[in-house]
N, C-alpha and C positions, 0 to 999 in steps of 0.2 A: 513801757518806758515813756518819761515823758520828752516834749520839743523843749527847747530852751524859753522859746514865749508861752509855752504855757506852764513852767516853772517860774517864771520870773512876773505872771501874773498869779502863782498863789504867792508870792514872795512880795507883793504888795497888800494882799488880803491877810496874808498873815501879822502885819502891822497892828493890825487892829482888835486883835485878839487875846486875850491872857492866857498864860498855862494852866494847861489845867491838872499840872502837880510838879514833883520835887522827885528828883534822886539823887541822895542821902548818902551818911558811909556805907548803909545795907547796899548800895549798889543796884542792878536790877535785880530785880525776886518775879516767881512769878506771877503771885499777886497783884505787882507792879504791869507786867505785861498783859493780864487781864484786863485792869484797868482802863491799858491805851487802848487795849482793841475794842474795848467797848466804847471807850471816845471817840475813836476812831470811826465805828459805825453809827453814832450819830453827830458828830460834827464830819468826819471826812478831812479837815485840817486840824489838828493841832499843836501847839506849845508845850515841852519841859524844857522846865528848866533843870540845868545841873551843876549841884553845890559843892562846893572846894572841897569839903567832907567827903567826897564819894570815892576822891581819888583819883581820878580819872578827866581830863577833858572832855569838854562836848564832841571836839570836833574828833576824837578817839569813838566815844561813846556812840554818836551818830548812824555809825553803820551798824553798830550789834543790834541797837534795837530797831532799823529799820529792817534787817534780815530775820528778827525772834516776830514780828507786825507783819511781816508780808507788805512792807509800805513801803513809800519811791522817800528817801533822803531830799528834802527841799534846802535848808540853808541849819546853819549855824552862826550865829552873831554874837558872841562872849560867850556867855552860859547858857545862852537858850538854845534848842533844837527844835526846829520845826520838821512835821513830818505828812503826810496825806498818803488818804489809801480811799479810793470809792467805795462808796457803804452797800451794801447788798441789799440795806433794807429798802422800804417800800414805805410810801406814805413819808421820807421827809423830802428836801430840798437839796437835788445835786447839786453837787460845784458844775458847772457849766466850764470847760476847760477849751472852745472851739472859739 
């Protein structure tokens, strides 16, 4: 779980970074959830966004795919969703959250 200041410092690094995809009418698949989790172990923060086609809000959408990731929900701001989850691997660059 994280503290509110070390949420609201990935919610500043997340500013800076683009999505790194789209969910569609298809909705989530788990193709789709592959994908995150593998962004997810090497970036550790990222962006989707979620398009009026899918049917659903972000701020709906948010929790299902942070509970299918094993990741902590960081924010929502219109269509985008940010999300972070510690990577297990080795040899990149953690997020420093102290």
């Amino acid at each position: 779980m994280l503290t509110s200041k070390q949420r609201s410092k990935l919610r500043g690094m997340a500013n800076a970074i683009e999505p790194v995809t789209q969910v569609g009418k298809g909705g989530i698949t788990t193709n789709m959830i592959r994908t995150l989790s593998s962004a997810l172990e090497a970036r550790e923060l990222i962006k989707v966004t979620v398009l009026e086609s899918s049917g659903e809000a972000a701020k709906e959408m948010i929790n299902t795919l942070a509970n299918e990731l094993q990741a902590e929900p960081i924010q929502t701001v219109g269509s985008k969703i940010t999300l972070y989850r510690r990577s297990e691997k080795k040899g990149i660059e953690h997020i420093e959250l102290d």
